[in-house]
Each structure stands twice: as C-alpha cells, then as structure tokens.
C-alpha positions as a Markdown table, in Angstrom:
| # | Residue | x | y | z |
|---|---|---|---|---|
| 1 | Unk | 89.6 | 83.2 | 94.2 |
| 2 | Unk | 86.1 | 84.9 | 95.5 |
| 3 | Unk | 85.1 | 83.2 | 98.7 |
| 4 | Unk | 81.1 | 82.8 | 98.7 |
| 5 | Unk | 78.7 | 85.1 | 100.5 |
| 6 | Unk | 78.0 | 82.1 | 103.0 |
| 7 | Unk | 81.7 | 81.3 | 103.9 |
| 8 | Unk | 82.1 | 85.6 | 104.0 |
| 9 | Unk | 78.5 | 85.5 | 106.6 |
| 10 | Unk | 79.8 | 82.6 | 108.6 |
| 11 | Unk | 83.6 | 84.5 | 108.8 |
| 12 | Unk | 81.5 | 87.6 | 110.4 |
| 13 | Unk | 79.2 | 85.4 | 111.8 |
| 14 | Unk | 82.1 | 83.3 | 114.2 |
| 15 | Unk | 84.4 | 86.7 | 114.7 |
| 16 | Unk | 81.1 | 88.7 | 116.1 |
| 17 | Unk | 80.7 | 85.5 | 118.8 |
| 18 | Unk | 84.2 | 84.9 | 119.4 |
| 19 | Unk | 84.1 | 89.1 | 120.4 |
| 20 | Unk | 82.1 | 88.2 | 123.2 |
| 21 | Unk | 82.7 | 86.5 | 126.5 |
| 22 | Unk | 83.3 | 82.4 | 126.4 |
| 23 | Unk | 80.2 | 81.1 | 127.4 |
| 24 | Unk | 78.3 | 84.1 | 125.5 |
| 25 | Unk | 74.5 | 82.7 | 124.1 |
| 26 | Unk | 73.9 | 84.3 | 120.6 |
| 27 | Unk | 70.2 | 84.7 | 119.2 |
| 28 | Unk | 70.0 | 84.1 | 115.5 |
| 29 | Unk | 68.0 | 87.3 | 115.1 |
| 30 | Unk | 71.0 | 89.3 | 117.5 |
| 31 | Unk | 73.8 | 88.4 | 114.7 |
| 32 | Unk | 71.6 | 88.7 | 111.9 |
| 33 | Unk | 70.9 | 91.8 | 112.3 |
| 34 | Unk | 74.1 | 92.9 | 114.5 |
| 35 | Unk | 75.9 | 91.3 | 110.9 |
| 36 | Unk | 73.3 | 92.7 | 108.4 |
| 37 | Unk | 73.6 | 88.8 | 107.4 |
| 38 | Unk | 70.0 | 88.1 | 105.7 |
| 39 | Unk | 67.9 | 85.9 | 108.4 |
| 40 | Unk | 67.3 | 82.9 | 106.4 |
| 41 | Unk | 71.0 | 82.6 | 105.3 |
| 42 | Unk | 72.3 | 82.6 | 108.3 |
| 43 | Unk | 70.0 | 80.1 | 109.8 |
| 44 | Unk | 71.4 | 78.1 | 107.0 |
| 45 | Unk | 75.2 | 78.9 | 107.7 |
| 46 | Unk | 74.7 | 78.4 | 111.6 |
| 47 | Unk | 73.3 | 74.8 | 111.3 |
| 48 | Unk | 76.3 | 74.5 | 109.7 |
| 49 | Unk | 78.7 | 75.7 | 111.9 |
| 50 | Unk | 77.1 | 73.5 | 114.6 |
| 51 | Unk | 76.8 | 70.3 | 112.1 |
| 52 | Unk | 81.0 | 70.6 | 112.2 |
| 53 | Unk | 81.2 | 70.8 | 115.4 |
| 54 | Unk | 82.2 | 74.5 | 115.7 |
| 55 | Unk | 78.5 | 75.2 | 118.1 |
| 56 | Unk | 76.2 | 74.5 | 119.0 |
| 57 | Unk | 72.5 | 75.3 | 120.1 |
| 58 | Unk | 70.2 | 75.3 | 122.6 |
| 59 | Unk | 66.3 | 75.5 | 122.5 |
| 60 | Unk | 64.2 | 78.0 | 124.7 |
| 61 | Unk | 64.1 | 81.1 | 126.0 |
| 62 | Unk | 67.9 | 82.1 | 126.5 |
| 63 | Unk | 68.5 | 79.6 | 124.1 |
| 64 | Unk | 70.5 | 80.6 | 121.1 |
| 65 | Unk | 74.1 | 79.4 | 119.6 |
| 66 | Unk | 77.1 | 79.1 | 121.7 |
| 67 | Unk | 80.7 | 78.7 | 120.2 |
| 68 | Unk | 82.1 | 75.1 | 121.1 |
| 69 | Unk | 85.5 | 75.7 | 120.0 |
| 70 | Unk | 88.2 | 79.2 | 121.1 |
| 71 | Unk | 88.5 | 81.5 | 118.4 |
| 72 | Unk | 92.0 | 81.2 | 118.7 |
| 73 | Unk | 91.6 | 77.2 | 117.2 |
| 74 | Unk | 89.1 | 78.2 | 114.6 |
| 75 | Unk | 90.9 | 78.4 | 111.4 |
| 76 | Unk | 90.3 | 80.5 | 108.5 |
| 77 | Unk | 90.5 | 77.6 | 106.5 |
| 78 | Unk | 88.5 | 75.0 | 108.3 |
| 79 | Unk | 85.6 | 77.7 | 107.7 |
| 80 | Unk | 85.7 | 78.2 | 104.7 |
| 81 | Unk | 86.2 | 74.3 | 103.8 |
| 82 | Unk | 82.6 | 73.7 | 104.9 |
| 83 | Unk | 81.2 | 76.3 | 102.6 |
| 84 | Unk | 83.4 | 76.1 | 99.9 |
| 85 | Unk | 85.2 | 73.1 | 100.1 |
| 86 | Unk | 89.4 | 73.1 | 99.4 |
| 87 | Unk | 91.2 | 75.9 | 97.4 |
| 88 | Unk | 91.6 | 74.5 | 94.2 |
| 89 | Unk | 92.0 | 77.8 | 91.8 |
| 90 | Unk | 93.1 | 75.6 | 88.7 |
| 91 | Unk | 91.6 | 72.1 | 88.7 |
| 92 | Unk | 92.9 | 69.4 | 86.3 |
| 93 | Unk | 94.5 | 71.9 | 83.3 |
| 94 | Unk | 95.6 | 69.3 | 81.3 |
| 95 | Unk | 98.9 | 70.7 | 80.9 |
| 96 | Unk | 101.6 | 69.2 | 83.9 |
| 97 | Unk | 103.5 | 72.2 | 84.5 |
| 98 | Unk | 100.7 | 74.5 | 85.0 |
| 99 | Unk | 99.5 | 72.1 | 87.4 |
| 100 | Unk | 102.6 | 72.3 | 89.3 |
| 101 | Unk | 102.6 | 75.8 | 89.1 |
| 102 | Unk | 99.2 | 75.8 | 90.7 |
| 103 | Unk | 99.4 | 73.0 | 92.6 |
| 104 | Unk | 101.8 | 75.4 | 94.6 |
| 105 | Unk | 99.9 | 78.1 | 95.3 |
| 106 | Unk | 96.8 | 75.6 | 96.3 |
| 107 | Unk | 99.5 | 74.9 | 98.8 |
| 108 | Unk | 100.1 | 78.3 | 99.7 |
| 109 | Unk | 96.6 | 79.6 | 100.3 |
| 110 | Unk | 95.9 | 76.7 | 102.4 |
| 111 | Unk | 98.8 | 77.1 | 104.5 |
| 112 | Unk | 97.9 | 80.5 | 105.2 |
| 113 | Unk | 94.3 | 80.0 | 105.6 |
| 114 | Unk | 94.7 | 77.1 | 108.2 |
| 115 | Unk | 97.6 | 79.7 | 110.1 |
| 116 | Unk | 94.9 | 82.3 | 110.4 |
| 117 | Unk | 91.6 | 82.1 | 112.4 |
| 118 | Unk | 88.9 | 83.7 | 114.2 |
| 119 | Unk | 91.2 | 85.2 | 117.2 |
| 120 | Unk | 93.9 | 86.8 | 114.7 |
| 121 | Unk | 90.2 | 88.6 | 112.8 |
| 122 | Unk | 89.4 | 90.0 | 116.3 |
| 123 | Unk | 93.3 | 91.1 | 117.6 |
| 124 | Unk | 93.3 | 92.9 | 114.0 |
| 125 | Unk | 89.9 | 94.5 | 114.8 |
| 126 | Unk | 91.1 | 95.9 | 118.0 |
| 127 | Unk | 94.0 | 97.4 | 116.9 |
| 128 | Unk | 92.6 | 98.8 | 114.0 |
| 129 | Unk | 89.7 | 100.0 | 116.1 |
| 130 | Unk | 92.8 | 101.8 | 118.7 |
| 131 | Unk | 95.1 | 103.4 | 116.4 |
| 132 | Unk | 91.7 | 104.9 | 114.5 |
| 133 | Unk | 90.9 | 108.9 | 116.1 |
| 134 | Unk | 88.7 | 111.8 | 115.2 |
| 135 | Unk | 89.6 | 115.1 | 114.1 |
C-alpha cells in the first residue's frame, strides 16, 4: 500500500497546525511553503480538510485555516479516507480464501490507522526531536 501525495501533504499539512497553539490561524502560503507542499495542491487538500469538517476558513486579512477538531481526535485513518478512500489492498480476487486472507489485514490496517492520529505524529516528533544531539 502507497498512500497518495495528497493524503501524505494533508498528513503534514494537519501535524504542522496541530504543532501550534489551539486557536492558531494558518495562511495557505505559511504551510505551503513551511511544508514544501506545492501551492496549488494544497489549496486543493485544504478545501478538503474543511469540506469534512476537520477546518475551516476565514476570509480577510488574518484570515487563513483554523483546525476545528484536537489533533488528538484526528485519526490517521479518517485522513487518509478522504483522499484515498478505505484500505482495500486486494479487492474482489475471485478466489475465497485469499479474500479472507486479505480481508484480514484490510482489518488490521484500519484498526491501526483509526488508533493513530495527528497528536501521536507530533508526541513522536518531540521525542525524536529530544533524544536527537550534536557532536
């Protein structure tokens, strides 16, 4: 399983604002380039992410997107559905027990995906970021 450049942009996209303080405004052009997400893309991704539900926007000068939802209730999963809809790594084989077989790990990844989210991303980054030292 490859997850898509727009599920991988809105992943960075949603740990880089879920970083910042609640409440934090976000310009597109801020992220983009914060990100190195291309522009256009992630005006594409963002509208998105607010269509779900997940932010949303305001117009004007200290306008920008806002995150609706904690990134502690942002799943992995729920992400990436919008983008690239459910897991399925084997659809309809033909063959029953294979489809068992995969129909199992479908189960797996999901499960893990939707016990994962945006908060767990950004605890990793800071303890990656604290054990990390220069010689």
């Amino acid at each position: 399983m490859k997850l898509s450049k727009k599920a991988e942009y809105a992943l960075r996209a949603l740990v880089a604002m879920g970083r910042e303080q609640e409440g934090a405004n976000f310009s597109i052009h801020d992220l983009a380039h914060g990100e190195g997400i291309p522009l256009k893309f992630l005006e594409q991704i963002l509208l998105a992410l607010k269509n779900s539900g997940l932010l949303r926007s305001k117009r004007g000068v200290g306008g920008g997107y806002q995150l609706v939802t904690r990134p502690e209730r942002i799943t992995l999963g729920a992400v990436i559905a919008i983008f690239d809809g459910p897991f399925d790594p084997l659809p309809d084989t033909g063959h029953a027990a294979l489809g068992e077989v995969f129909a199992g790990l479908r189960g797996e990844v999901t499960r893990w995906f939707d016990r994962h989210t945006i908060a767990d991303v950004i605890e990793a980054e800071r303890a990656r970021e604290s054990t990390s030292f220069e010689i």
